[in-house]
N, C-alpha and C positions, 0 to 999 in steps of 0.2 A: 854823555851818558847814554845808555842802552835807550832804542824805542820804546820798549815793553818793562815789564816788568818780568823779576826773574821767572814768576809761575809760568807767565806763559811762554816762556823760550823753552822751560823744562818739561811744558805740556807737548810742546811738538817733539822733543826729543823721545818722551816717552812713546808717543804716536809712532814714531821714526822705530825704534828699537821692536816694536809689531812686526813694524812691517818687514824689516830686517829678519824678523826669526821666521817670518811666512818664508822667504826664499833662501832660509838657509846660510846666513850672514852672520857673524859673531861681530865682527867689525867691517866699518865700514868710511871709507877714503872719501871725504866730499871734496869736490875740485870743482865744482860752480860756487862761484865768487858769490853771486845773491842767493844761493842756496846756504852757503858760509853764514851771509847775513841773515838768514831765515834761521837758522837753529843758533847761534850764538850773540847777532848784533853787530857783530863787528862792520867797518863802515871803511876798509882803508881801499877800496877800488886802484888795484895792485896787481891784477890777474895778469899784467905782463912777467911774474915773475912765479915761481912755482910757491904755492902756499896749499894749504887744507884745513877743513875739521876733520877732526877723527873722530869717531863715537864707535865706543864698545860696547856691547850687550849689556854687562854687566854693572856702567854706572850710567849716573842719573847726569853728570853733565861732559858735553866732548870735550876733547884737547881741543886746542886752537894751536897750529904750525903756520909760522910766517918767517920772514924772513927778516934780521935783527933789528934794521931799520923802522920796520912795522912794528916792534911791537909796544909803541908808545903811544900808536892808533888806536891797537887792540883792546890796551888796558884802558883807555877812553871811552872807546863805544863798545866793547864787550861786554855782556854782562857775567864774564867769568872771573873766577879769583885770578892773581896773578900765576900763580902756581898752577893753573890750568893753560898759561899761554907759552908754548915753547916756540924757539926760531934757531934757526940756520944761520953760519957765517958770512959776513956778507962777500966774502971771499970766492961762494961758489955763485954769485951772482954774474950773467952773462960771461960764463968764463968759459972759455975752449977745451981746457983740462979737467975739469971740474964739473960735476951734475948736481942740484941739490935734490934731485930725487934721491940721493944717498944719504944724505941726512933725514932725510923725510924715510927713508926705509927703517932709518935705524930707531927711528923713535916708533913708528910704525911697532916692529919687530919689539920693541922695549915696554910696552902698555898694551898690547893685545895679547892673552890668552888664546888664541886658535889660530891655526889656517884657513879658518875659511873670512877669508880676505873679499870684502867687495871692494870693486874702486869706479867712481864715476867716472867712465871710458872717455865719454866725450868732452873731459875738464881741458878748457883750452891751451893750457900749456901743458901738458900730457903731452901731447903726438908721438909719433913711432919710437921716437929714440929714447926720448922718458919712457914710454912705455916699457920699452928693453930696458931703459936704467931700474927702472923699478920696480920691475921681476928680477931682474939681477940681484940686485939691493935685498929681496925678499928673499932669495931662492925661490922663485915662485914660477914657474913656466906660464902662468895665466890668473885672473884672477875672478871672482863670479861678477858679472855686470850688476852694477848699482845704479846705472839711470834708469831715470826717472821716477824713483822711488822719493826722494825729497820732490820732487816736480808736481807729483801728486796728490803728496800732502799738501803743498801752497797751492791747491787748488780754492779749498776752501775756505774764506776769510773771517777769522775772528770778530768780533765785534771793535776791537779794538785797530784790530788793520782797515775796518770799515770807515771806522773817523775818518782815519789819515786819509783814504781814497775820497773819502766825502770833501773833504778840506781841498785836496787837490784839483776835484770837478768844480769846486768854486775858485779856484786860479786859474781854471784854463778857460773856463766859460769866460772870463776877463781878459785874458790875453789875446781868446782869437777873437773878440769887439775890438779892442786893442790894433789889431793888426787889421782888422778889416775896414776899421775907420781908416787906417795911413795911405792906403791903396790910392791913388790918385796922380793924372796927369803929371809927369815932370819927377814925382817922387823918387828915389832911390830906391831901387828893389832891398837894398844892404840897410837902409833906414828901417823900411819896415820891419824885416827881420829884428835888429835893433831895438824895435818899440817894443816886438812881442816876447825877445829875451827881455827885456828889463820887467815886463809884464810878470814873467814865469817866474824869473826867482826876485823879484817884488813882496808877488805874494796880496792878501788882504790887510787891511789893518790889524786884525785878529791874530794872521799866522803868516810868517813868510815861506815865500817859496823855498827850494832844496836843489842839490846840486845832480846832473845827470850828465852822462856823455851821451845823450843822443841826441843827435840833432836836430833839426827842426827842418820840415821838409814843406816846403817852399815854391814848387815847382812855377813861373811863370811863363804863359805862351799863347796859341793860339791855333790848336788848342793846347792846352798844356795835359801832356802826356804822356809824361816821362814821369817815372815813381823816384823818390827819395830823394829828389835832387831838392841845392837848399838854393840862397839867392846868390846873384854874382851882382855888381853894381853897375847895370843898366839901369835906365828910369824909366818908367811906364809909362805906354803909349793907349790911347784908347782903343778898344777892343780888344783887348788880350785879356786871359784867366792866370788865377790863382790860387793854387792849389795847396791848401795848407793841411799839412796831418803834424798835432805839435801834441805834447804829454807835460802836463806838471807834476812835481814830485811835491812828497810829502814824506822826509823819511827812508826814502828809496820806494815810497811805494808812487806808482801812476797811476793817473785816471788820463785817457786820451780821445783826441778831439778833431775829427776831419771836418772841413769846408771847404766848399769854391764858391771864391768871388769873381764878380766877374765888374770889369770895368769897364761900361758902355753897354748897349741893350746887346745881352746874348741872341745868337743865331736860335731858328727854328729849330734846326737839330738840337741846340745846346739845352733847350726847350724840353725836349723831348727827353734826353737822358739824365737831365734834373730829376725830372717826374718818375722814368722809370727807376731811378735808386732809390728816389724817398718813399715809393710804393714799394719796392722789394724789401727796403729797411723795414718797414710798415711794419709787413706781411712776416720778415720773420723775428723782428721787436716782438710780435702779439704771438708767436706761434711756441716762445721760453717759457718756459716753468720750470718747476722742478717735478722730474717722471719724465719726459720726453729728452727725447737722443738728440747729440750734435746734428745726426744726419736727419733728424726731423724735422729741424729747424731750417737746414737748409733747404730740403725740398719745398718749405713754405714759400720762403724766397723766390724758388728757383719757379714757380707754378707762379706767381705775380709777375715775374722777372723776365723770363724768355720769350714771353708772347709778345716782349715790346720789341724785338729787332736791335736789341744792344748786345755784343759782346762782352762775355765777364769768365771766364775761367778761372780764377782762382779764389781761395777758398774767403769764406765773408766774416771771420772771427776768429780771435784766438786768446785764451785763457793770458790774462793780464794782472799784473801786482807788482812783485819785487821788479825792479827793473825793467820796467813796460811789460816785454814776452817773460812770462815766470816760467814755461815753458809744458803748461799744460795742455790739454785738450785744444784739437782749434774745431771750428762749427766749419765743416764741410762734406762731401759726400763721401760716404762709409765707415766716417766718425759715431762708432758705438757707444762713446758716452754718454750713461744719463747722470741728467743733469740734476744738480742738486743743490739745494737752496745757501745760499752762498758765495757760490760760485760767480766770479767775474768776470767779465769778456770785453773786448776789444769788435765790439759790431758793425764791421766796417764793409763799405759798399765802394770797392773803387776801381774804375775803369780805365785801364790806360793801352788803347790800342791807336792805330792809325791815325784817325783820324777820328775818334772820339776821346775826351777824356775829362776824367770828373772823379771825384773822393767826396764821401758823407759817411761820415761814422760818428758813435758815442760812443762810451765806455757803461755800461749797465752790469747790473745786480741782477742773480737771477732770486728768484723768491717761491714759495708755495702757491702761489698765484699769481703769476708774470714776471713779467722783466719790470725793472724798475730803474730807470738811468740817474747818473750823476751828472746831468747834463741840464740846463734850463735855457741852454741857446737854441735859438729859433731855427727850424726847418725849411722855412723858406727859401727860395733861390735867392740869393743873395746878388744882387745887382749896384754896386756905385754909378754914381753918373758924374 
């Protein structure tokens, strides 16, 4: 059954169809799969195959286009009629001769009233040749760019997507204790990991965890400083780090959660770039609200941050929900967005050069008066012995 209830999937559409007629858009091609899921529900995580919503101006709920297989997904977790869910033969799937951006053209062309066609450019199965199949498909030489227009609406969270990220900071706050207990002499790197998938989609007594393809990134070393890498089955020797950046779902939405543990008493340097992130976090945790820009926040940071002799180049957050990255706003420098109460982020602090490396983030809420995290794990350097 759908997340939501229908109001609010028809409130963002309605939201959607604004902003659509601000640029000029009668209809408009959604080809991000969690954007799919943000205005319709639908939950079939599929995007290797060409699918869409479609939403017209002029009604209150989009088409849903999938591909025939899907649409026993759709009619599941959609909250639309079935008569709103159309699909493609499965015949034009992975085929050599065959596009289904030609069926998607044709329904396209059959339920919109105008040309002025937007399509989200950067929908992952688009690329060059869909793209020519579906101008071709259209008669259309070009079409008006649609990103980031749903991107922007899931910037701001409902009260009701709040739960769900609420629910999920109390499964990750569990997971990485979870994972940070396993850490030990002899242990299996593949174990631990292990513990803290069974952690994530576990869940609490209350509410169980939800299904994601992202991985959980795991980095162990010495230092460990390498980004996104997960475990391989080595076992832990003393003095090495571990570098965890993991997300629980609720829904498809996430709340996310960086640490380093360290196994054996960290070096003096390793000392020193604890401290310098959990001050820069600090510095720009206290500097959110709603009224100040991405880039304000950053330079909070960055004024606590640089004076300590660490290296960090890139950016320290980014607007987080449907499927970790929702693909909003990120907190870095020249990022003009203000910010505004609601809004969620991914506030992460993490270092991975040479010979330093370290990750500490929380997932936070911003509010009329601060930041407010989903987070009640401890700040501390975290040290096993």
């Amino acid at each position: 059954m759908p997340a939501f209830p229908n109001e609010e999937y028809r409130a963002r559409t309605a939201r959607l169809r604004q902003q659509m007629a601000e640029r000029g858009i009668d209809t408009l091609l959604v080809l991000n799969e969690g954007n799919m899921n943000y205005l319709t529900g639908y939950e079939g995580f599929s995007d290797y195959v060409p699918q869409a919503a479609l939403v017209c101006q002029e009604e209150e709920d989009p088409w849903l286009i999938v591909r025939e297989m899907d649409v026993p997904c759709a009619e599941a977790s959609a909250y639309l009629s079935q008569s709103r869910i159309l699909s493609y033969p499965e015949k034009y799937v992975a085929s050599r001769q065959l596009t289904a951006w030609q069926p998607i053209a044709d329904i396209v062309l059959k339920q919109s009233k105008s040309n002025r066609i937007g399509v989200e450019l950067s929908g992952k199965m688009l690329g060059v040749k869909g793209h020519a199949a579906l101008s071709k498909g259209l008669g259309m030489a070009d079409f008006i760019d649609g990103d980031g227009i749903v991107s922007g609406l899931k910037g701001i969270k409902s009260s009701a997507e709040l739960i769900y990220m609420e629910q999920a900071g109390e499964i990750v706050d569990r997971a990485m204790e979870v994972g940070r207990l396993a850490i030990a002499v002899g242990a299996r790197e593949c174990d631990v990991g292990a513990a803290v998938s069974h952690a994530l989609y576990t869940g609490m007594p209350e509410f169980g965890g939800w299904n994601s393809r992202s991985t959980i990134s795991m980095n162990v070393g010495s230092p460990a400083n390498a980004v996104h890498l997960t475990w391989t089955d080595e076992r832990y020797k003393m003095g090495c780090q571990t570098n965890f950046e993991i997300a629980a779902f609720r829904r498809r939405y996430a709340c996310a959660l960086a640490r380093t543990v360290f196994l054996g008493e960290p070096s003096a340097r390793s000392r020193h770039v604890h401290q310098a992130c959990v001050d820069g976090f600090a510095a720009a945790f206290d500097a959110i609200r709603a009224g100040v820009t991405s880039h304000d926040v950053e330079r909070a940071f960055r004024r606590e941050f640089e004076p300590r002799g660490v290296r960090k180049e890139s950016r320290i957050g980014y607007s987080i929900g449907v499927d970790w990255t929702d693909g909003g706003p990120s907190i870095q420098e020249g990022d003009d967005t203000v910010l505004q109460a609601n809004m969620t982020f991914h506030l992460i602090i993490g270092v991975f050069e040479k010979t330093d490396g370290y990750v500490f983030s929380e997932t936070i809420r911003v509010t009329d008066n601060g930041a407010k995290s989903f987070s009640n794990m401890s700040r501390n350097l975290l040290v096993n012995h």
